[in-house]
PyMOL CGO cylinders between C-alpha atoms (Angstrom):
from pymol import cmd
from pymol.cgo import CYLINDER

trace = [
    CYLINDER, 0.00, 0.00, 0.00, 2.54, 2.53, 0.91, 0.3, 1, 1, 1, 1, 1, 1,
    CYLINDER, 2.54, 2.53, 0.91, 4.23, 1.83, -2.60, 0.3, 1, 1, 1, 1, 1, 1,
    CYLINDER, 4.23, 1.83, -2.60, 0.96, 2.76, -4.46, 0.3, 1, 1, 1, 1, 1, 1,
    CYLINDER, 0.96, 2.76, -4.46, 0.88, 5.39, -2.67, 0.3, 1, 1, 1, 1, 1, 1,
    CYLINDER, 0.88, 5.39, -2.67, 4.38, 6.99, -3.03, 0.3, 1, 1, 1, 1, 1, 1,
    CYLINDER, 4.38, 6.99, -3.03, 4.27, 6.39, -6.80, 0.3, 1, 1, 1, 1, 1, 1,
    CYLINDER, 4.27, 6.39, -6.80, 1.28, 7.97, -6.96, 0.3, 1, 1, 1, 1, 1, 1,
    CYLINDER, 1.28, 7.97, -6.96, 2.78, 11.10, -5.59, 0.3, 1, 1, 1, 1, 1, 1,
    CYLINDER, 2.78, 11.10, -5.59, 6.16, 11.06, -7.52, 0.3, 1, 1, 1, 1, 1, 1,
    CYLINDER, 6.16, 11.06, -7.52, 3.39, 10.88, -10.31, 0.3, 1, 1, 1, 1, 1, 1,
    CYLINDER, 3.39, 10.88, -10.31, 1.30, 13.26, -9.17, 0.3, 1, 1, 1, 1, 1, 1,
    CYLINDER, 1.30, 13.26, -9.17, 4.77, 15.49, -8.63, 0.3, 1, 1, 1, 1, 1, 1,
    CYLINDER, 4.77, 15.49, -8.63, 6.22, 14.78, -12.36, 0.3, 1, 1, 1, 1, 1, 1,
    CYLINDER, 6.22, 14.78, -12.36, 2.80, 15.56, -13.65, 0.3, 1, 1, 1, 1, 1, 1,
    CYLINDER, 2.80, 15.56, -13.65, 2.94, 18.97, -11.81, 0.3, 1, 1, 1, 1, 1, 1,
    CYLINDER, 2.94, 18.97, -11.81, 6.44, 19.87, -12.03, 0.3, 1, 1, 1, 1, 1, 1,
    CYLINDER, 6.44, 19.87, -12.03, 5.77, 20.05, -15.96, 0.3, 1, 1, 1, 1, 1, 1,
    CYLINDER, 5.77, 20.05, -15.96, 2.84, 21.99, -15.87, 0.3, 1, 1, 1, 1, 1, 1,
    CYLINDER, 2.84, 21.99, -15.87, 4.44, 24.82, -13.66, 0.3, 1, 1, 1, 1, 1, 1,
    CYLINDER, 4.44, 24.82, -13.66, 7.52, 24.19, -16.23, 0.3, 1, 1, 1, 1, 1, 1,
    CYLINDER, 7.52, 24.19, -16.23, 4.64, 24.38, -19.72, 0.3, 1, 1, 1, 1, 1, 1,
    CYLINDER, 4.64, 24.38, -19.72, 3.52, 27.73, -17.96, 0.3, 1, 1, 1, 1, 1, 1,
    CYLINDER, 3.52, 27.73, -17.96, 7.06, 29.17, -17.98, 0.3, 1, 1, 1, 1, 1, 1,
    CYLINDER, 7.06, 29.17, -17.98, 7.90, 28.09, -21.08, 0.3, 1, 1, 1, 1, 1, 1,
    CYLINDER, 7.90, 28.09, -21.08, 4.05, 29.43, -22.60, 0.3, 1, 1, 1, 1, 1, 1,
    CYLINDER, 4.05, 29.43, -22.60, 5.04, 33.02, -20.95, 0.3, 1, 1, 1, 1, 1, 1,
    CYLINDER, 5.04, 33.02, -20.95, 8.76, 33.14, -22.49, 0.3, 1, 1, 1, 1, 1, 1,
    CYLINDER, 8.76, 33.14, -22.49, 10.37, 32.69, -19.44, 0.3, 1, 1, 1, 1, 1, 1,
    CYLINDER, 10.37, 32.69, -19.44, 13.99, 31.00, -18.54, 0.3, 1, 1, 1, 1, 1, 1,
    CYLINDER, 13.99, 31.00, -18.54, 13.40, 27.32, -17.74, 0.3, 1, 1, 1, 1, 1, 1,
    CYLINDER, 13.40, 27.32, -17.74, 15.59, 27.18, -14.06, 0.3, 1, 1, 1, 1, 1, 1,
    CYLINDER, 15.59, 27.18, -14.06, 14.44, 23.37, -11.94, 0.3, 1, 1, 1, 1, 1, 1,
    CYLINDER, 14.44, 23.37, -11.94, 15.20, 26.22, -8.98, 0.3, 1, 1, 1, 1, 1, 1,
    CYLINDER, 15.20, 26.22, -8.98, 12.48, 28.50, -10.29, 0.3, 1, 1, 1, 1, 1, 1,
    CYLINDER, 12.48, 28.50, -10.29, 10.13, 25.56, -11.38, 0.3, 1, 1, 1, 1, 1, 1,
    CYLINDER, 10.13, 25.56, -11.38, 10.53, 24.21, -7.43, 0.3, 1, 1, 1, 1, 1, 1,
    CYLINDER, 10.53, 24.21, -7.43, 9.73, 27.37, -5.86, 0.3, 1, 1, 1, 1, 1, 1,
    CYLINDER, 9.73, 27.37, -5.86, 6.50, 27.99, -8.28, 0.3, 1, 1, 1, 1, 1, 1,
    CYLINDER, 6.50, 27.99, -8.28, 5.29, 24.28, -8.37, 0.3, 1, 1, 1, 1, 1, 1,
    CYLINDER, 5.29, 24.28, -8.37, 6.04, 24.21, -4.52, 0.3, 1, 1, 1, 1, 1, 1,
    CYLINDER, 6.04, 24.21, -4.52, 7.61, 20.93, -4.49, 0.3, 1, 1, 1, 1, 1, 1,
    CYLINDER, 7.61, 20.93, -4.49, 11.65, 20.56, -3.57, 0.3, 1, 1, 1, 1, 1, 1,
    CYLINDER, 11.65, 20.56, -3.57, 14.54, 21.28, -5.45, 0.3, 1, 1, 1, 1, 1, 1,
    CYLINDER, 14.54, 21.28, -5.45, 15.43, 17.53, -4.86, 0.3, 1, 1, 1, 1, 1, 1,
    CYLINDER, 15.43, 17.53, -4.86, 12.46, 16.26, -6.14, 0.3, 1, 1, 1, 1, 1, 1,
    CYLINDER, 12.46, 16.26, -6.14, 12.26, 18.16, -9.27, 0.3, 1, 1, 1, 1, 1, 1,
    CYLINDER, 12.26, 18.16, -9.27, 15.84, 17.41, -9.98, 0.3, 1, 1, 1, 1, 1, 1,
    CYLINDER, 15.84, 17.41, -9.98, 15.27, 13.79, -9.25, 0.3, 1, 1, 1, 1, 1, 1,
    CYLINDER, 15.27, 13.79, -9.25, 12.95, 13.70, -11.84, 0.3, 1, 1, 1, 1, 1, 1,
    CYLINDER, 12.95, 13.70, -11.84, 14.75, 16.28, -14.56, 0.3, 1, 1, 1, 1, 1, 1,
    CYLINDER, 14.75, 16.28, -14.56, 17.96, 15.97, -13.79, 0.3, 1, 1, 1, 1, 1, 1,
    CYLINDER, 17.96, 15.97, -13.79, 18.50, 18.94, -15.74, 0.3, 1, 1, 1, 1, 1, 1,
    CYLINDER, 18.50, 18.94, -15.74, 16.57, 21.94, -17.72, 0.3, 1, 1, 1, 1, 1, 1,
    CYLINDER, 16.57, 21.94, -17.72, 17.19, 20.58, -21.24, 0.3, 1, 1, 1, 1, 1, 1,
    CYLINDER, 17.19, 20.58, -21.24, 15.24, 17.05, -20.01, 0.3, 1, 1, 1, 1, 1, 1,
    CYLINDER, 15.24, 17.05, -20.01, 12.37, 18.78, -19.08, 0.3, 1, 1, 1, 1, 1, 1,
    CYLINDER, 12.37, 18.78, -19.08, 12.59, 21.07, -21.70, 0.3, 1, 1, 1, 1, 1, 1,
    CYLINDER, 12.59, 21.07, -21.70, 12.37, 17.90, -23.92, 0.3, 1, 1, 1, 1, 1, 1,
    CYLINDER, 12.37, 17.90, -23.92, 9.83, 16.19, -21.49, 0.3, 1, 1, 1, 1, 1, 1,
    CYLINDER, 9.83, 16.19, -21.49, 7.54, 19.57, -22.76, 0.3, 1, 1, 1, 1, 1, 1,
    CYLINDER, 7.54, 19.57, -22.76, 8.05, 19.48, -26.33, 0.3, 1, 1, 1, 1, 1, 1,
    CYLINDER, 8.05, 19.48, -26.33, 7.75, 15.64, -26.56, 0.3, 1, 1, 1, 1, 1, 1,
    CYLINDER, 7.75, 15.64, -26.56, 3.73, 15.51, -27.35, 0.3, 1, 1, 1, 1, 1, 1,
    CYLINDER, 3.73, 15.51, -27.35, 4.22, 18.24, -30.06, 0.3, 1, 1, 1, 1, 1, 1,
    CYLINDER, 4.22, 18.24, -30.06, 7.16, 16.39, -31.70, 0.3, 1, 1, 1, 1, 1, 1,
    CYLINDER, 7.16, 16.39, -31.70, 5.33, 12.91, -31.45, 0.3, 1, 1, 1, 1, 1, 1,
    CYLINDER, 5.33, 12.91, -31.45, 2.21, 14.69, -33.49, 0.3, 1, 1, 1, 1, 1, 1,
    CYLINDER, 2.21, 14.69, -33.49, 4.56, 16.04, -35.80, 0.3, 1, 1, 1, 1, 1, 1,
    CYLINDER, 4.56, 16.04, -35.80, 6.24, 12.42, -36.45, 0.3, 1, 1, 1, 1, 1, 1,
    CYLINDER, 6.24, 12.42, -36.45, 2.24, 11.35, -36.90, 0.3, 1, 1, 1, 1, 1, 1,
    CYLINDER, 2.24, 11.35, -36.90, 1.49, 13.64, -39.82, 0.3, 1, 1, 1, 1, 1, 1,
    CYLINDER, 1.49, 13.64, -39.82, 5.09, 13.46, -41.48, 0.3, 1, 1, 1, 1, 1, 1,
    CYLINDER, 5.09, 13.46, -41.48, 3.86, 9.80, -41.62, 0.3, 1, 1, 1, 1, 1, 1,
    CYLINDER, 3.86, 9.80, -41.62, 0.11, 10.78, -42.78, 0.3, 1, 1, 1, 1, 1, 1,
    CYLINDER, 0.11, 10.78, -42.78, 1.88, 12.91, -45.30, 0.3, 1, 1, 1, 1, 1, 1,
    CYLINDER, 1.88, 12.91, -45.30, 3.40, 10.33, -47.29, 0.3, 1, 1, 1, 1, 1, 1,
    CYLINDER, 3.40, 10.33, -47.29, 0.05, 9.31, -48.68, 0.3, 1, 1, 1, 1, 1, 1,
    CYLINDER, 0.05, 9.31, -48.68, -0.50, 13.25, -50.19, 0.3, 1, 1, 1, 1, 1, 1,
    CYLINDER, -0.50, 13.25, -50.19, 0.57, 14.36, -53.37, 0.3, 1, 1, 1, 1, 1, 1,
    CYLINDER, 0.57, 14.36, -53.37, 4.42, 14.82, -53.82, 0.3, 1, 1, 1, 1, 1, 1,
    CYLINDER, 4.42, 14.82, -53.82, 4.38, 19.08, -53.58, 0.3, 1, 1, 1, 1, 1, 1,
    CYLINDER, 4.38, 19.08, -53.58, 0.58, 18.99, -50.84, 0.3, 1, 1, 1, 1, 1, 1,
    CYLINDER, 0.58, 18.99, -50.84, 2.80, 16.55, -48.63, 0.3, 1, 1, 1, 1, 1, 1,
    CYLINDER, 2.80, 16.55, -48.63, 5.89, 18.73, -48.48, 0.3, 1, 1, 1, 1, 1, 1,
    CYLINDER, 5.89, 18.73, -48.48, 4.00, 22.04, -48.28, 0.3, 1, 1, 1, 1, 1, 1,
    CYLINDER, 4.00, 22.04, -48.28, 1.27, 20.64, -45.40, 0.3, 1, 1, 1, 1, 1, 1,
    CYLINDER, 1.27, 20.64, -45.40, 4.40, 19.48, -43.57, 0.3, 1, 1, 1, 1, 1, 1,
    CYLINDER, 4.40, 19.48, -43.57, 6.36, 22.54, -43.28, 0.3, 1, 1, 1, 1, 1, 1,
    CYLINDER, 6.36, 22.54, -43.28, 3.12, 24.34, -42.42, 0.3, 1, 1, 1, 1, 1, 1,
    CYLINDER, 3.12, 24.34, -42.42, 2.04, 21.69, -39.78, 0.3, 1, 1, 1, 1, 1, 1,
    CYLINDER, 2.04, 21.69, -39.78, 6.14, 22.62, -38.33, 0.3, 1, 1, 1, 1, 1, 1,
    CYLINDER, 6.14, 22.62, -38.33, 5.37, 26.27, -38.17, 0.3, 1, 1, 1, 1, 1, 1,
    CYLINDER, 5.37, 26.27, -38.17, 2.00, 26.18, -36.51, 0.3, 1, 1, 1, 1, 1, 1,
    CYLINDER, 2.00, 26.18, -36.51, 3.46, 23.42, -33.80, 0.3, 1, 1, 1, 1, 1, 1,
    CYLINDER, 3.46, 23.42, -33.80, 6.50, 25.99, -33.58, 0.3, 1, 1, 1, 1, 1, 1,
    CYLINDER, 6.50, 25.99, -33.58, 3.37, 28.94, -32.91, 0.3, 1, 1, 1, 1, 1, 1,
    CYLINDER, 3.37, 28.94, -32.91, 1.77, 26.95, -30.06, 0.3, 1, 1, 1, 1, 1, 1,
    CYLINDER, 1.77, 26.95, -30.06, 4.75, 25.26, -28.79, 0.3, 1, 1, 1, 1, 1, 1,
    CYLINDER, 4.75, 25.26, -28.79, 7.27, 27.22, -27.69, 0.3, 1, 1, 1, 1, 1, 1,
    CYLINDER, 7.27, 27.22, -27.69, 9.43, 24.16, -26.16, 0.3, 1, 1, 1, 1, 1, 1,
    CYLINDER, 9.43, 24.16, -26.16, 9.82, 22.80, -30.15, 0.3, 1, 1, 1, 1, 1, 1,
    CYLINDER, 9.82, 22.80, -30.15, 12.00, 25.13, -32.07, 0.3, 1, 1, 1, 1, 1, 1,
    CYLINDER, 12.00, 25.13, -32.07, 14.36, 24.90, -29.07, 0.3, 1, 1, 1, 1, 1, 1,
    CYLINDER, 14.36, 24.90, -29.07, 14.16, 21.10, -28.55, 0.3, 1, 1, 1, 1, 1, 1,
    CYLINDER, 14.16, 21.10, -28.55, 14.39, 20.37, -33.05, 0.3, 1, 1, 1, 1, 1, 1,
    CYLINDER, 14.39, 20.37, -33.05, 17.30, 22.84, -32.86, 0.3, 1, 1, 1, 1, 1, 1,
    CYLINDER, 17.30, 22.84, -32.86, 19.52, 21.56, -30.43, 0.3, 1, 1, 1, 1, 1, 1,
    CYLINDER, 19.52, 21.56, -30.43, 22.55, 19.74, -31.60, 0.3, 1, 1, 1, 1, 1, 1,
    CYLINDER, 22.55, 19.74, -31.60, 22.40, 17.28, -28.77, 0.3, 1, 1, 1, 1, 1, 1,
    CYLINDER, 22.40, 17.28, -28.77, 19.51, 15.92, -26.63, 0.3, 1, 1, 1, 1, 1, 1,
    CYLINDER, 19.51, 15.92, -26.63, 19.25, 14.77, -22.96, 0.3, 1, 1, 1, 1, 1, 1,
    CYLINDER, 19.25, 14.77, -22.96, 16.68, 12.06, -23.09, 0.3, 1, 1, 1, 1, 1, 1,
    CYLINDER, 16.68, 12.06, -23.09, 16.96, 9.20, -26.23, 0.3, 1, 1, 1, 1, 1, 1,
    CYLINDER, 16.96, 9.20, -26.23, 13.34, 9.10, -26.90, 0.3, 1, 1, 1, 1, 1, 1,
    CYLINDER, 13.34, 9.10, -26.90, 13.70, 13.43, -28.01, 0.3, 1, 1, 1, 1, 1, 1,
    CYLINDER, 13.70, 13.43, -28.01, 17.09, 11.91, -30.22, 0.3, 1, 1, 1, 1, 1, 1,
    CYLINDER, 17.09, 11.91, -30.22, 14.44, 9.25, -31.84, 0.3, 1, 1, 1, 1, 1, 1,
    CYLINDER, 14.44, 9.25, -31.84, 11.78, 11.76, -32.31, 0.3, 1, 1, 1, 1, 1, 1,
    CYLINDER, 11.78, 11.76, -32.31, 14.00, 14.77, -33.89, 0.3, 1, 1, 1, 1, 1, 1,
    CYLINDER, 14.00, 14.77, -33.89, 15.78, 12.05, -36.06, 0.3, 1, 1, 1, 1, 1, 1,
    CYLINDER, 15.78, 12.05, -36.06, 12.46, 10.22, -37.24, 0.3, 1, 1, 1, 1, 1, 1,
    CYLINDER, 12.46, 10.22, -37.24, 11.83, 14.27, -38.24, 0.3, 1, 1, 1, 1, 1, 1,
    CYLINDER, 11.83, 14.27, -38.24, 14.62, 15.08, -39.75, 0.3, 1, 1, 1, 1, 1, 1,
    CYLINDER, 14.62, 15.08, -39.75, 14.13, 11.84, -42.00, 0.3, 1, 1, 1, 1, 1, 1,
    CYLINDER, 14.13, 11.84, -42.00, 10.45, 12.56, -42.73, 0.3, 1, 1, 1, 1, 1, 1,
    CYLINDER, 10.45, 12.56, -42.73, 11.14, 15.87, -43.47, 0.3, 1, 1, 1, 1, 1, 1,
    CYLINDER, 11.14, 15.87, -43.47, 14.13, 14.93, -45.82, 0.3, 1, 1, 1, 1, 1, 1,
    CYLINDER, 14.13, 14.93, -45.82, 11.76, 12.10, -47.19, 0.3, 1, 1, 1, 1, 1, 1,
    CYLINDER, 11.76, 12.10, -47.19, 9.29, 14.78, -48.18, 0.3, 1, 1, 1, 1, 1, 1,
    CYLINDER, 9.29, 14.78, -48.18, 12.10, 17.40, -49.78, 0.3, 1, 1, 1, 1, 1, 1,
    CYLINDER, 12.10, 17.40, -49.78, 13.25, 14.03, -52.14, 0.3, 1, 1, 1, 1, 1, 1,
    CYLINDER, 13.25, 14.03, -52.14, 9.83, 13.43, -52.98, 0.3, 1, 1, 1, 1, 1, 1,
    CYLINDER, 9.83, 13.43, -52.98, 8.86, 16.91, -53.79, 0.3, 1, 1, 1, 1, 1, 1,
    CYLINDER, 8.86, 16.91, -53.79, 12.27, 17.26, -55.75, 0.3, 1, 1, 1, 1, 1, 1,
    CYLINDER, 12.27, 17.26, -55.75, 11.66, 13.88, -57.75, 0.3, 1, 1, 1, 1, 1, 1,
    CYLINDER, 11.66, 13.88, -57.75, 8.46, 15.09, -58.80, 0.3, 1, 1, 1, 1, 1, 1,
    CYLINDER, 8.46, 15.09, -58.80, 10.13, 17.99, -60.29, 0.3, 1, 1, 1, 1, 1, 1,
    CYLINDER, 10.13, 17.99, -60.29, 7.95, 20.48, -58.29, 0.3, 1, 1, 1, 1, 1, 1,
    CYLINDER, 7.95, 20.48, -58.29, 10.97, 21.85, -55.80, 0.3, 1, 1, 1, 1, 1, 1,
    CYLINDER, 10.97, 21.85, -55.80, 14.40, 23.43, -56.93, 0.3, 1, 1, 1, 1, 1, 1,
    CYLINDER, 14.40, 23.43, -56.93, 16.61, 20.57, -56.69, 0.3, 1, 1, 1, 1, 1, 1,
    CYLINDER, 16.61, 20.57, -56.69, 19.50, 23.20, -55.18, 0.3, 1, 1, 1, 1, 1, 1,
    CYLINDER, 19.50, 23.20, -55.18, 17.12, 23.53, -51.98, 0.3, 1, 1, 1, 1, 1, 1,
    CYLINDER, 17.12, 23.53, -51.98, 18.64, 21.29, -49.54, 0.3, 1, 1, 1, 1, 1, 1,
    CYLINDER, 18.64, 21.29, -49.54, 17.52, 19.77, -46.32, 0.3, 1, 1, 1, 1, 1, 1,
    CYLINDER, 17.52, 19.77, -46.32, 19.38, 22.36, -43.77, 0.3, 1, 1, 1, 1, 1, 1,
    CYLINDER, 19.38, 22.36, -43.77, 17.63, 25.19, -46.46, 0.3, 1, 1, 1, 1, 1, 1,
    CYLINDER, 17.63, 25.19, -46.46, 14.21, 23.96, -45.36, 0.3, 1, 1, 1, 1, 1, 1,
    CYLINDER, 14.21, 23.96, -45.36, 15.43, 23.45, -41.38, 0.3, 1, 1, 1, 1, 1, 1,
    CYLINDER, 15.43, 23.45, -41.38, 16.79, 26.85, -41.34, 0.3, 1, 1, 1, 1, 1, 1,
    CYLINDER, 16.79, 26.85, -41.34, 13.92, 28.42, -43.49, 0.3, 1, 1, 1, 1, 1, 1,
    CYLINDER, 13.92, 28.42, -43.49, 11.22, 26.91, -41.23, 0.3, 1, 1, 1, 1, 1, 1,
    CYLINDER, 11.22, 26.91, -41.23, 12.92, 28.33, -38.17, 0.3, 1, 1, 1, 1, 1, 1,
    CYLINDER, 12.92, 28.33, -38.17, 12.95, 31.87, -39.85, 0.3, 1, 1, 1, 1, 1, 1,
    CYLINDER, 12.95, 31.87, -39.85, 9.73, 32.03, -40.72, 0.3, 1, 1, 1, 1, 1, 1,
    CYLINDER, 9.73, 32.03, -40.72, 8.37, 31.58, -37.22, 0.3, 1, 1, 1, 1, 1, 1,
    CYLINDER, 8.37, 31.58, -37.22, 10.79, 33.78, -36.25, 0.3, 1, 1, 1, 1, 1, 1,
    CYLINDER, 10.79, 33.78, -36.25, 10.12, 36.76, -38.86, 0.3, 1, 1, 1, 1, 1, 1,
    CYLINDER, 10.12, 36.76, -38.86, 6.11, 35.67, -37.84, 0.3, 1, 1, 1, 1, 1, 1,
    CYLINDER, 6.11, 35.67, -37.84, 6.99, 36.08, -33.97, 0.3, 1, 1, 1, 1, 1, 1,
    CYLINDER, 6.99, 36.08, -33.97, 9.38, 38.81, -33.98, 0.3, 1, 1, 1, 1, 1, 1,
    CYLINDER, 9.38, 38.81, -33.98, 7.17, 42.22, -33.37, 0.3, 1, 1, 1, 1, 1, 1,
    CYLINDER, 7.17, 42.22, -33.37, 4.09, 41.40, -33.62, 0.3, 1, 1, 1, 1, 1, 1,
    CYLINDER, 4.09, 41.40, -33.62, 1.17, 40.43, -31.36, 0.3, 1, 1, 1, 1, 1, 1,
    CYLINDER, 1.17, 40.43, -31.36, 0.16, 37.23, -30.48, 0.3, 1, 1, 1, 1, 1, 1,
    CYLINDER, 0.16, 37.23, -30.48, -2.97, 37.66, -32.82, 0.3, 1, 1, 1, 1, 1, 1,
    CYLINDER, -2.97, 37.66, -32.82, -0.44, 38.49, -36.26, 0.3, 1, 1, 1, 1, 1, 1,
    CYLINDER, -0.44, 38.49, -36.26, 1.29, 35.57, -35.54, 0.3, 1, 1, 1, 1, 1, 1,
    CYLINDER, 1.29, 35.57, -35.54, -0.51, 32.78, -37.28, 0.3, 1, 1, 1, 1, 1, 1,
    CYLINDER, -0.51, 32.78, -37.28, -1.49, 34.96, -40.57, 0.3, 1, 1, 1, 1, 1, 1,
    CYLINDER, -1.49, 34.96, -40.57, 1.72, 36.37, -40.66, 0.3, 1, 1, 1, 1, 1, 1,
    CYLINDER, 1.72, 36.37, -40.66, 3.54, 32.68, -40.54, 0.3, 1, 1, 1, 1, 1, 1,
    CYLINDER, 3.54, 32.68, -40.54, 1.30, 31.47, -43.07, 0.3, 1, 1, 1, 1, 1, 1,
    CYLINDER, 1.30, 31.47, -43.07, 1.97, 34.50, -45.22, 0.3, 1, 1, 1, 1, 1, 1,
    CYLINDER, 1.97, 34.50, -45.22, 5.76, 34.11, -44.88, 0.3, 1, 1, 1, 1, 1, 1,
    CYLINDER, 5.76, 34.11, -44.88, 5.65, 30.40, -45.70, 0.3, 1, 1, 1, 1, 1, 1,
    CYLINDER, 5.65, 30.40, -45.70, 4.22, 31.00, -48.48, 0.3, 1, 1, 1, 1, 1, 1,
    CYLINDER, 4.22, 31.00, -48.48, 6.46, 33.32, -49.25, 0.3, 1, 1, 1, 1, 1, 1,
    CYLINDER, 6.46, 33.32, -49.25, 9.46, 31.06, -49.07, 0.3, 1, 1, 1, 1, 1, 1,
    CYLINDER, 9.46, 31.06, -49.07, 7.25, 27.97, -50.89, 0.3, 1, 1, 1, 1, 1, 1,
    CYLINDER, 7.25, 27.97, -50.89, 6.65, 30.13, -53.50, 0.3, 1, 1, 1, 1, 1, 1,
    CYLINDER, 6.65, 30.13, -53.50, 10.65, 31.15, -54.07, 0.3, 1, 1, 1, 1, 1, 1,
    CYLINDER, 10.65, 31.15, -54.07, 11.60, 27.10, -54.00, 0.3, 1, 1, 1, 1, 1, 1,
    CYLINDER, 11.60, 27.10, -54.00, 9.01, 25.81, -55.93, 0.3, 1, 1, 1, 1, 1, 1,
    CYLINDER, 9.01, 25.81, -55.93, 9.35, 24.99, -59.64, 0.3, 1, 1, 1, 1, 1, 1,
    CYLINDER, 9.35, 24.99, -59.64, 6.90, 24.77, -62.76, 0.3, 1, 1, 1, 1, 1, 1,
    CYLINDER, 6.90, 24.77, -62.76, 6.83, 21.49, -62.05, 0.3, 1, 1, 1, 1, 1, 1,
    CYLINDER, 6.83, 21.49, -62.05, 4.04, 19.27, -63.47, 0.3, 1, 1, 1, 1, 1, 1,
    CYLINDER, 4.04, 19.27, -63.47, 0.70, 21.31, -64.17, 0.3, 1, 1, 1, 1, 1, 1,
    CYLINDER, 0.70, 21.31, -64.17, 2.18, 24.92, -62.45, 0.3, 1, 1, 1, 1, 1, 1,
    CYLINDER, 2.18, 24.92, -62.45, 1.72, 27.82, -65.05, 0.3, 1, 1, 1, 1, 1, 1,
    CYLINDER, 1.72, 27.82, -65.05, 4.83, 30.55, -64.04, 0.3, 1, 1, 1, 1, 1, 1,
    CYLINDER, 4.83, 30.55, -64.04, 4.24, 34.29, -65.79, 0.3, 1, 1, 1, 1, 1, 1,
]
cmd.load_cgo(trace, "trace")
């Protein structure tokens, strides 16, 4: 009985100690297990026994916005070539717009927990997978590479996020994406250019 009960309170605790850490992260503030302690109220050495670090719960955030993204990278296989490509990058922005813990987390060169390293590589594939597809079906520049769409993506959302309110943000990503889709796009099959 006294098991149950203390894993249901280290449960309880992880469960709480990332929604105190979801609200910092939501309001654009530093991620510090200190800071997350004192506003969760639970100890230092309880939130560092489950996170040993920042980055882990960091990733422990951004984890259910990276596992939908791996879910439609997979769903967009089954699209056409140029709809699969182009509903992917804009599913990436608008998880970027209501996850602030992703950008970070898909940036970083290194991760602390494996399952983030499985879910930004299974990414990084899918989105790669899509870019040869799109390319093969002669409806992307074939000079765009894969760190061009990475490092696109991330400046969209940040040209989108960068002074303006938290109501410009979505049209203003979608606007900009289209922007960029629009400069690496080709003729391609069926496109009319002026």
């Amino acid at each position: 009985m006294t098991t149950t009960r203390i894993r249901k309170d280290a449960a309880r605790n992880w469960q709480h100690i990332v929604d105190t850490a979801r609200r910092f992260v939501d309001d654009g503030g530093s991620l510090r297990l200190n800071d997350v302690a004192r506003a969760a109220s639970i100890g230092v050495a309880t939130v560092y026994r489950h996170f040993p670090t920042p980055e882990a719960l960091l990733e422990t955030i951004a984890r259910p916005g990276l596992e939908e993204l791996v879910v439609r990278a997979d769903h967009a296989a089954a699209d056409d070539a140029w709809e699969a490509f182009a509903g992917f990058l804009l599913a990436g922005i608008d998880a970027q717009l209501r996850d602030a813990s992703i950008q970070p987390v898909f940036a970083a060169t290194t991760h602390a927990l494996p399952e983030t390293t499985e879910l930004v590589t299974r990414l990084t594939t899918a989105t790669g997978h899509l870019l040869d597809r799109a390319q093969a079906a002669g409806v992307v520049n074939p000079d765009v590479t894969h760190a061009d769409v990475v490092r696109l993506m991330c400046g969209v959302v940040f040209a989108a996020t960068v002074h303006a309110t938290p109501d410009e943000r979505a049209p203003l990503t979608r606007r900009y994406l289209d922007v960029v889709l629009t400069g690496i796009r080709t003729a391609g099959p069926g496109r009319i250019t002026a």
